[in-house]
C-alpha positions as CSV (number, residue, x, y, z in Angstrom):
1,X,0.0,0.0,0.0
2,X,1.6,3.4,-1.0
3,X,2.0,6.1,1.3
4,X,-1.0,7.7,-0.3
5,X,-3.6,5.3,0.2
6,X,-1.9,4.9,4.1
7,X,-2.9,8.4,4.3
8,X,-6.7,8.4,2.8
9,X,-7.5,5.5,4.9
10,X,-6.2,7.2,8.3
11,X,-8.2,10.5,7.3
12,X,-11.7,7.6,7.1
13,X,-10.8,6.3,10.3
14,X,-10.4,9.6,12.2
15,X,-13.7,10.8,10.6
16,X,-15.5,7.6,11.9
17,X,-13.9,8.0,15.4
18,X,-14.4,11.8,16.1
19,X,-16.7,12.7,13.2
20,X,-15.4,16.5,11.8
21,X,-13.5,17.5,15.2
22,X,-10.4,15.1,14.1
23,X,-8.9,12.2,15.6
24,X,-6.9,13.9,18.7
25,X,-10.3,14.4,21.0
26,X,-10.9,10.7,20.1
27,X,-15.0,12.3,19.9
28,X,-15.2,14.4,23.2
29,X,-16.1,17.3,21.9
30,X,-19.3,15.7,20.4
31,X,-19.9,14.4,23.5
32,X,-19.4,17.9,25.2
33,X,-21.6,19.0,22.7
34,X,-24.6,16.8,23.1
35,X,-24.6,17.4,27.3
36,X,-25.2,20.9,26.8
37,X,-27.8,20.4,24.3
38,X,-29.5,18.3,26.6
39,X,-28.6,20.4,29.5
40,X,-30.4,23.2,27.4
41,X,-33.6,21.2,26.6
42,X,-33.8,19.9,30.2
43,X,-33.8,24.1,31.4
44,X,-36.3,24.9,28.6
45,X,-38.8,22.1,29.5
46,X,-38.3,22.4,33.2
47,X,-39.0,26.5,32.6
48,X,-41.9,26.0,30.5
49,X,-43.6,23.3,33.2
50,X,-42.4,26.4,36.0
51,X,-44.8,29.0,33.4
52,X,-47.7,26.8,32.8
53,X,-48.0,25.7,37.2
54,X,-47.5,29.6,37.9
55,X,-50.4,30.4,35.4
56,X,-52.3,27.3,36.6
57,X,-51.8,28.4,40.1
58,X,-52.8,32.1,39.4
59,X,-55.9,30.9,37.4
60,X,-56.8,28.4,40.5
61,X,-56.4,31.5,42.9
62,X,-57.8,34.1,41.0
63,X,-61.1,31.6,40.1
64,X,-61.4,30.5,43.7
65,X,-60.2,33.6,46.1
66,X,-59.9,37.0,44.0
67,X,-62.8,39.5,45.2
68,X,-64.6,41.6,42.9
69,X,-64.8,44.9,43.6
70,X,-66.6,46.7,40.7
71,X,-68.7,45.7,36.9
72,X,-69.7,46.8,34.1
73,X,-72.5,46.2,31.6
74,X,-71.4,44.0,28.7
75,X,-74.6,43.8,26.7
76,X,-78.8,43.5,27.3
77,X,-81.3,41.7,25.4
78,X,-85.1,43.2,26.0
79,X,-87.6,40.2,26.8
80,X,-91.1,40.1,25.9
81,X,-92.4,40.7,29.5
82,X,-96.1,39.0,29.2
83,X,-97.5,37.7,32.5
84,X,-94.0,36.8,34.3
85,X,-93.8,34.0,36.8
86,X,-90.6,32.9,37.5
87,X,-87.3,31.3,36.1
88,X,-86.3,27.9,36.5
89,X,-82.2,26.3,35.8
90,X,-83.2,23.8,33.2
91,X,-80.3,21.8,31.3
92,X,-77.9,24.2,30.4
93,X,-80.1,27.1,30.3
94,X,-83.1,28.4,31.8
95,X,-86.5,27.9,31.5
96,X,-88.9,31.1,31.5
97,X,-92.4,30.8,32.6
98,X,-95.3,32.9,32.7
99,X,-99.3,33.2,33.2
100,X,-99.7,32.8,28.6
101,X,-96.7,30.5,27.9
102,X,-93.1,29.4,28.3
103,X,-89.9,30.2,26.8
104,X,-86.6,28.5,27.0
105,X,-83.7,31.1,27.0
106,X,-79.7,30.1,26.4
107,X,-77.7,32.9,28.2
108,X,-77.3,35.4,25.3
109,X,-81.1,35.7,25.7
110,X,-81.8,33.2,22.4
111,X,-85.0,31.4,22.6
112,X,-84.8,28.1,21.9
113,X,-88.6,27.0,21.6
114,X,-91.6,28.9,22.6
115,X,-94.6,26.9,24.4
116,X,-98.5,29.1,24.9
117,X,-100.6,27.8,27.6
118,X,-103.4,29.7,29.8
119,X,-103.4,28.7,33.4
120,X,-104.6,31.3,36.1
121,X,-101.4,30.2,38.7
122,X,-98.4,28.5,36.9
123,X,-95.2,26.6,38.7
124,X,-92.5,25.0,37.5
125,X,-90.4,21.7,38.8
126,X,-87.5,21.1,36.9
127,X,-85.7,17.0,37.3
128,X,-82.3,17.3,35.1
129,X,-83.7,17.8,31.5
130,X,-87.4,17.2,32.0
131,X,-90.0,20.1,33.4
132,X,-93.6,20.3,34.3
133,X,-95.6,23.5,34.3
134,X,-98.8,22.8,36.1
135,X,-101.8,25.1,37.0
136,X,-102.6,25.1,40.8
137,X,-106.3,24.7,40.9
138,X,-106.4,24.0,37.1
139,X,-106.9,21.2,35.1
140,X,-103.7,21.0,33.2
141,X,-99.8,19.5,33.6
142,X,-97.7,20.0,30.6
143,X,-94.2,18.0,30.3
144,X,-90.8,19.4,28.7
145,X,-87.6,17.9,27.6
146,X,-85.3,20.4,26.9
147,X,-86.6,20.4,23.0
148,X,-89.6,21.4,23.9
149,X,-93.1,20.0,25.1
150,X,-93.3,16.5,24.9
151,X,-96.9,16.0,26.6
152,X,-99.9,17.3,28.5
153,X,-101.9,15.6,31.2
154,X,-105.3,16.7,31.6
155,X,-107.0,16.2,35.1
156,X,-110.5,15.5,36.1
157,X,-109.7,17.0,39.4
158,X,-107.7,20.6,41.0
159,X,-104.1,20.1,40.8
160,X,-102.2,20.9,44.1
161,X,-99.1,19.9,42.9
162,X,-97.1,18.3,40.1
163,X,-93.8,16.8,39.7
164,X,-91.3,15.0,37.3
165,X,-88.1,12.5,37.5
166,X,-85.4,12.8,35.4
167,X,-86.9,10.1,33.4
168,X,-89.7,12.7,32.5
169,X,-92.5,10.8,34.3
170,X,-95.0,12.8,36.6
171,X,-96.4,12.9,39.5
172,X,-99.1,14.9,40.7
173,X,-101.5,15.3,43.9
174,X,-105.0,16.2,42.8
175,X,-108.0,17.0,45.6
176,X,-111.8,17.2,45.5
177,X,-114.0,17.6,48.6
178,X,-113.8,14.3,50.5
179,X,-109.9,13.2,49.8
180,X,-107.0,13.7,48.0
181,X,-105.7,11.7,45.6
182,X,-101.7,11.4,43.8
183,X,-101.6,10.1,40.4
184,X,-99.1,9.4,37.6
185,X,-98.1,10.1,34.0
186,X,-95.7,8.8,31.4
187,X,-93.8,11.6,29.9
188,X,-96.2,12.0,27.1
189,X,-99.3,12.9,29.5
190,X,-100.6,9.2,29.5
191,X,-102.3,8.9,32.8
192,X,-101.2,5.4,34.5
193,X,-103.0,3.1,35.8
194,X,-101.5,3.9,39.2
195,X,-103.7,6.2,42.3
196,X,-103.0,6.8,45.7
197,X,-106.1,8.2,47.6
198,X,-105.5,9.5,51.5
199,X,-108.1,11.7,53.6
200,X,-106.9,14.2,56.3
201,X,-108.7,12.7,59.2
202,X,-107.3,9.1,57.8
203,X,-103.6,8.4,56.3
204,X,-103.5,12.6,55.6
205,X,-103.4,15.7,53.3
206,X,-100.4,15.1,50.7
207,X,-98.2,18.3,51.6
208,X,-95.4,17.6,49.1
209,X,-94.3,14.4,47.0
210,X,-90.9,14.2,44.7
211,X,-90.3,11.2,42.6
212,X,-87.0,9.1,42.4
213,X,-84.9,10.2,39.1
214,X,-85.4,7.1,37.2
215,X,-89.1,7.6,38.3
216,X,-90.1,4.6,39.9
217,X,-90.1,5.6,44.0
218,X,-92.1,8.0,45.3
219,X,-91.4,10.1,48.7
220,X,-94.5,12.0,50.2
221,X,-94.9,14.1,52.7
222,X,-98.2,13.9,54.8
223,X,-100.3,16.1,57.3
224,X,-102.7,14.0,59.5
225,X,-105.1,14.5,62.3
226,X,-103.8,12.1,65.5
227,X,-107.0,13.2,67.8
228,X,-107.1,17.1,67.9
229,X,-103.3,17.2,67.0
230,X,-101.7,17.8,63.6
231,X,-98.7,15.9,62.6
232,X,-96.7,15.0,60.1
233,X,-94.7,11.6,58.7
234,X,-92.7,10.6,55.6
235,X,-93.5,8.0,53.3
236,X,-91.8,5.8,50.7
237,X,-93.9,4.3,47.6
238,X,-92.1,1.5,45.6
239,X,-93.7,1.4,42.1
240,X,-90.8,-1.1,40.5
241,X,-90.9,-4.8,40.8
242,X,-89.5,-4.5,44.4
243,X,-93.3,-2.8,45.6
244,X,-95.1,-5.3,43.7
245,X,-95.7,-7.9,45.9
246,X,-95.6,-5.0,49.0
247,X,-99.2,-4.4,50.5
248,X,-100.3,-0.8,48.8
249,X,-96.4,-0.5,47.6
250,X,-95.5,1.0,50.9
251,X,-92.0,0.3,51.5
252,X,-91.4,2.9,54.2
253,X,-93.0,5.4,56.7
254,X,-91.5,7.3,59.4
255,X,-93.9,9.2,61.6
256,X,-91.9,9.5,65.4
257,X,-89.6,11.9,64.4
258,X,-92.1,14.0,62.7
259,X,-95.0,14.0,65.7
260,X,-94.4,17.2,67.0
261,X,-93.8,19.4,63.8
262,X,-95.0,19.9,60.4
263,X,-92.9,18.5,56.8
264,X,-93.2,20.8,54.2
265,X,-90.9,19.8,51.6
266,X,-89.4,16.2,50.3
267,X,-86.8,15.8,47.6
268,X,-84.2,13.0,46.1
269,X,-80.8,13.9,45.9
270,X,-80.4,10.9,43.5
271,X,-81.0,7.1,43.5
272,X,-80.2,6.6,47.3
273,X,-80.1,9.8,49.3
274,X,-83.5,11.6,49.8
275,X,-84.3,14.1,52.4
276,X,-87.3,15.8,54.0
277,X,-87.7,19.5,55.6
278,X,-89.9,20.1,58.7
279,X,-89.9,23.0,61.0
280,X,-87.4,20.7,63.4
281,X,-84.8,21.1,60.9
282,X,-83.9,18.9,58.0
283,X,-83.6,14.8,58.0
284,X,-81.9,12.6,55.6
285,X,-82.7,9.3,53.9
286,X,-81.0,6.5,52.2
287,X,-82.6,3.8,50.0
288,X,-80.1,1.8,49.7
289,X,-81.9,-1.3,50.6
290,X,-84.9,-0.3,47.8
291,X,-87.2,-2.2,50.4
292,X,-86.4,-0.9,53.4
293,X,-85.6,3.1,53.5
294,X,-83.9,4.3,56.6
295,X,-83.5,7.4,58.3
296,X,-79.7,8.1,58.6
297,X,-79.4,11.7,60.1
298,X,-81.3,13.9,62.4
299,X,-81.2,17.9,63.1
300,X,-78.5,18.7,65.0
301,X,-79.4,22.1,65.6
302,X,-82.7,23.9,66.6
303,X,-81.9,27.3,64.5
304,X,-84.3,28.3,62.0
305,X,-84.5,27.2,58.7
306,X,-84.6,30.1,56.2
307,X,-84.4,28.9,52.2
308,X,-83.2,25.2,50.4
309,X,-81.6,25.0,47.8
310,X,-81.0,22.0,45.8
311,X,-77.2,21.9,43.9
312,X,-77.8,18.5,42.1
313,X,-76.3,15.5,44.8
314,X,-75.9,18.0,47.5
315,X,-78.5,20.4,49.5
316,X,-78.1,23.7,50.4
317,X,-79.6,25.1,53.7
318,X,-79.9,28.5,54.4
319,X,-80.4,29.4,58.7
320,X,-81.2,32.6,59.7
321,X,-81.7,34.1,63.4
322,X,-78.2,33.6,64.4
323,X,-76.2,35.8,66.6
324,X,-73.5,37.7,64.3
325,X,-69.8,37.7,66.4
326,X,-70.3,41.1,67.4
327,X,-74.0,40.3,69.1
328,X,-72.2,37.5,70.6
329,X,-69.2,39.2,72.5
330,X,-72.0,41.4,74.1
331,X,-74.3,39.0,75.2
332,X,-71.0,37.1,76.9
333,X,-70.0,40.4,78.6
334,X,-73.4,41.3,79.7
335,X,-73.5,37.7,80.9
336,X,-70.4,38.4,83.0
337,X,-71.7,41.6,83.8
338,X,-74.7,40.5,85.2
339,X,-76.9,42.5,82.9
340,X,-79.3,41.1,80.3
341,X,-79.2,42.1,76.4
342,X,-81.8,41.5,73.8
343,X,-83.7,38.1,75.4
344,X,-82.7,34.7,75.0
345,X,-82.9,33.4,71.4
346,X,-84.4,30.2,70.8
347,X,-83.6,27.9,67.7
348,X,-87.4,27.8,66.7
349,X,-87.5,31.3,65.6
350,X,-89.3,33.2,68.6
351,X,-89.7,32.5,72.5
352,X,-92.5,30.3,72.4
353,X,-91.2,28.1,69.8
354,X,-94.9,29.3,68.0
355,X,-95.1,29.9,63.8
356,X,-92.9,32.2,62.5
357,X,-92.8,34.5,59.3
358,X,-91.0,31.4,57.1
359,X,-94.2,29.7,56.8
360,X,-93.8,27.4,60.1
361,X,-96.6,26.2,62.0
362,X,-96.9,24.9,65.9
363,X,-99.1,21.5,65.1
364,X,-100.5,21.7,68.5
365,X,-101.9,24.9,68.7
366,X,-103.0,24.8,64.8
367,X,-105.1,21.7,65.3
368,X,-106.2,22.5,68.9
369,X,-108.2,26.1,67.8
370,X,-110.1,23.8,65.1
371,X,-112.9,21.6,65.1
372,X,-113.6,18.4,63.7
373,X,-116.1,19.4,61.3
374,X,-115.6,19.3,57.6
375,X,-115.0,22.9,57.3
376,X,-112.1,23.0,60.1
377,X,-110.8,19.7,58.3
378,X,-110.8,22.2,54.9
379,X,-108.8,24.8,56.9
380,X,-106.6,22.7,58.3
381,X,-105.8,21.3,54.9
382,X,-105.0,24.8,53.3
383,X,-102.8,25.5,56.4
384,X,-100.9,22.7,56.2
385,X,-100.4,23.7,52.1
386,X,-98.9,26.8,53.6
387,X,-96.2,25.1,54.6
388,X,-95.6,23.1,51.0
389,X,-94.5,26.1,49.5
390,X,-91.0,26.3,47.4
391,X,-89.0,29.5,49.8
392,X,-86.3,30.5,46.8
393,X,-87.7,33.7,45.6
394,X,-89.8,34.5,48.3
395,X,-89.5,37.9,50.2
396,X,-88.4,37.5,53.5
397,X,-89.9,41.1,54.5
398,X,-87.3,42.2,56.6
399,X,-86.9,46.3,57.3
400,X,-85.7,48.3,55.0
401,X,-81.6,48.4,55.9
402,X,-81.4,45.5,58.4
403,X,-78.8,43.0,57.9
404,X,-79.1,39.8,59.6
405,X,-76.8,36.7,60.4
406,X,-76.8,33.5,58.8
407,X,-75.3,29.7,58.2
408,X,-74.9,28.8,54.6
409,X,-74.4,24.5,55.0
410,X,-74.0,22.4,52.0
411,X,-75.0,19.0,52.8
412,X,-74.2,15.8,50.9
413,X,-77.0,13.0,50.7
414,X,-75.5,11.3,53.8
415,X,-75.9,14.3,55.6
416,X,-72.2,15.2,56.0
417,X,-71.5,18.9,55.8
418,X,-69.3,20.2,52.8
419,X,-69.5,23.5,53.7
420,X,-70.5,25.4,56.9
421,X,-70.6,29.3,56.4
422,X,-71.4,31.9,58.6
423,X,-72.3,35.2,57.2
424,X,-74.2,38.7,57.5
425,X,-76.2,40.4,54.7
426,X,-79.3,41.7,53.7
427,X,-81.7,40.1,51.2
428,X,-84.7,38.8,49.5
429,X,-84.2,36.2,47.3
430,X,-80.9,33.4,46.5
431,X,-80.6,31.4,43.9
432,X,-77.7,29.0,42.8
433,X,-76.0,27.9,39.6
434,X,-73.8,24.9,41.3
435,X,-71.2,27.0,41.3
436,X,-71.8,30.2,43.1
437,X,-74.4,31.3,45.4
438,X,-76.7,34.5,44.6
439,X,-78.2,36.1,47.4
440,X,-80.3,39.3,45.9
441,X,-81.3,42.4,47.9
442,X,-83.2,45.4,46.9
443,X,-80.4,47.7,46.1
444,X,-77.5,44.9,46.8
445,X,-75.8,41.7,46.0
446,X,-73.5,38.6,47.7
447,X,-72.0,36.5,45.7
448,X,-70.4,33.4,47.4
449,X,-68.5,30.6,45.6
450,X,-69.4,26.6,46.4
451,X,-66.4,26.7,49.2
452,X,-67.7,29.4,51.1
453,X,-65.4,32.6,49.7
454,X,-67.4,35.8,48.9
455,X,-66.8,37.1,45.3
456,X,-68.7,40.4,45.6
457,X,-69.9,41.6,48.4
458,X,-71.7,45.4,47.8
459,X,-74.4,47.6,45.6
460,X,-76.3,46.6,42.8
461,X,-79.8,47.9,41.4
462,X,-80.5,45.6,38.8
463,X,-84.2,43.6,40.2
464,X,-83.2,40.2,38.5
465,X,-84.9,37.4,39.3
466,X,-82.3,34.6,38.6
467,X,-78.7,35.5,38.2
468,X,-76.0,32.5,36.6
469,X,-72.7,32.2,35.6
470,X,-71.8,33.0,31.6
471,X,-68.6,32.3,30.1
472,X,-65.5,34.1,30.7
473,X,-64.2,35.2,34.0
474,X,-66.2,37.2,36.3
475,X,-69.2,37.4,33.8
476,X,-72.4,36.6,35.2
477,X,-76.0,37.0,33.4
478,X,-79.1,38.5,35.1
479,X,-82.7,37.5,33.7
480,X,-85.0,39.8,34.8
481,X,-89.5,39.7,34.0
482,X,-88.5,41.5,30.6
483,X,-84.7,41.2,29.7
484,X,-81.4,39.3,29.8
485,X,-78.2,41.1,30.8
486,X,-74.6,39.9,31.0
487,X,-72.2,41.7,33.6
488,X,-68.6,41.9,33.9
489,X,-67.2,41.8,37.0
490,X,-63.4,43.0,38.0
């Protein structure tokens, strides 16, 4: 081999050993090379995951924790105002209703479908994506998917109440002279070969009913005469093949921890956890054994329920006639003082435990200043409706000004508490979106997020009825009788 060819074929090797830095660094330099590329890449990828936690962590603080102090009006869509009634959360959206018809709004104020309807006094009950709209005293019950109407039942009786199940099947309690009677509905208005008939003086006046979401368990709530006393007990109905073979479909009834006060409202939280409301606080149910409902949680506390508030699997309560911090310290330095301030407050709502301005009634006294006759029987009836009536919305007619302490509790269907919030402000109505809580004033607003942290606490004039969260931060759109408006909040 000449000295040529020696040469060529050391120049190869050298390039195969150290690629283009030569044969001395024996391919160190490549290797330098590639640590502090990968040194680089490490620093960029390691920065970038630093970025995107920091702007996680701001968005997580600012969604959660940051306080508005101050919005402005983004935009307003006028409503056709007709013979407003009320709004109702229904799927995604919102469901208007009114004495001619109902309308169901997205949150840039688009109607989806329009329903017309006469009835003289309209409500609403809204189960996931199915809605009745019944006429109280009327004749009618019409059902909704979130499409539109899907069917209308027409009575032969006055409708008290109605209700639906997220599997769009209803419920209602109808009443003539003699008894009551509750009655039910496939989702296209079908009546079903399915009655229930009570009497007052007998198993009692249905006060409120709400069926199970796949539709097939009823809970009822009943007002009966036990000699000259008025009480109250639960009751669970089994209409599946579990309450076939079940005398009357009974499956469940609960009526010592109800004797000495009055239910006014029942509701499932979802398959298994139900719950009822009486003026003794609020009681929880499971159903996990279908054939044997239990009661799994008492009142723990004798203060004075104010408004519920249902936030799908969970229950908001709302109690009022609290002692705020302030009213406390007093009372424990008049106490060591010697000196008395204000009264004693009791959890029932007033020194005698009697009925109070949120719709509560003493059983004892009710039923002991009526007689037996058919026309006391009537009255006792209506009064025990009184106390069937849904509380969101409802003016709470405290003075102009006065701000009074409260206990916002989120409850889960056990009955644990996911929240316990104490808090002071003035209002008339609250409504919830799942996400935040509204509570409305004349001239004001409080807006509290699900884990208790007030978002805005201060003025503002606008008289909606039903305020919900819109897309984007801090925007949030009021529906009002006649108009939709969306607010920015900073």
């Amino acid at each position: 081999m000449t000295s040529r060819e020696k040469q060529k074929k050391q120049l190869r090797m050298s390039q195969i050993r150290g690629g283009f830095y030569g044969v001395e660094d024996g391919g160190e330099s490549l290797m330098r090379e590639y640590e502090k590329r990968k040194r680089i890449r490490f620093w960029i990828i390691a920065g970038m995951l630093l970025a995107a936690m920091i702007i996680a962590a701001a968005v997580f603080w600012f969604s959660r924790y940051h306080r508005y102090t101050s919005y402005s009006l983004k935009w307003e869509k006028e409503l056709p105002e007709g013979s407003f009634v009320g709004y109702e959360h229904f799927g995604d959206n919102v469901l208007k209703y009114s004495h001619d018809g109902a309308t169901y709004l997205d949150r840039s104020g688009t109607e989806r479908w329009i329903d017309s309807y006469e009835m003289n006094n309209p409500r609403a009950y809204v189960s996931g994506d199915y809605a009745c709209i019944y006429d109280i005293q009327g004749y009618q019950i019409r059902i909704y998917d979130v499409t539109g109407q899907v069917g209308t039942a027409t009575t032969l009786m006055p409708v008290t109440k109605a209700v639906v199940s997220e599997a769009g099947n209803c419920a209602s309690i109808l009443e003539d002279d003699d008894a009551s009677y509750i009655n039910f509905y496939k989702k296209d208005g079908t009546e079903q070969d399915i009655s229930i008939k009570t009497r007052l003086t007998g198993d009692g006046y249905p006060m409120d009913l709400a069926l199970s979401p796949e539709g097939t368990r009823l809970i009822t709530a009943f007002a009966y005469m036990d000699g000259t006393a008025l009480r109250s007990k639960v009751v669970f109905y089994d209409f599946s093949e579990i309450g076939k073979n079940i005398p009357n479909r009974l499956v469940g009834g609960f009526e010592e921890p109800f004797k000495d006060s009055l239910v006014a409202r029942v509701r499932f939280l979802n398959s298994t956890y139900s719950y009822a409301v009486a003026d003794t606080g609020i009681y929880f149910f499971s159903s996990r054994n279908l054939s044997s409902p239990e009661l799994i949680k008492e009142p723990e506390t004798g203060e004075r329920i104010e408004n519920i508030v249902n936030c799908g699997s969970e229950v908001a309560v709302i109690y009022s006639d609290l002692e705020t911090d302030a009213q406390a310290a007093e009372r424990a330095r008049a106490r060591k003082d010697g000196t008395a301030v204000g009264g004693d407050r009791t959890g029932s709502g007033g020194a005698d435990g009697g009925s109070t301005d949120g719709g509560r009634v003493k059983p004892d006294e009710a039923a002991g200043a009526q007689g037996e006759d058919e026309d006391s029987q009537r009255a006792l009836k209506d009064q025990a409706a009184k106390g069937s009536g849904e509380k969101q919305g409802e003016s709470r007619g405290d003075s102009p000004g006065e701000k009074e302490a409260y206990r916002l509790v989120i409850y889960r269907g056990d009955g644990s508490e996911v929240l316990n919030k104490k808090f002071t402000c003035d209002y008339d109505h609250v409504n919830t979106d799942g996400t935040y809580f509204y509570f409305k004033g004349t001239d004001s607003l409080n807006i509290f997020n699900k884990y208790g942290i007030v978002k805005y606490s201060g003025s503002m004039e606008d008289p909606a009825y039903m305020i919900t969260k819109a897309q984007g931060a801090g925007c949030f759109v009021f529906s009002g009788t006649n108009y939709i408006r969306e607010y920015q909040f900073k």
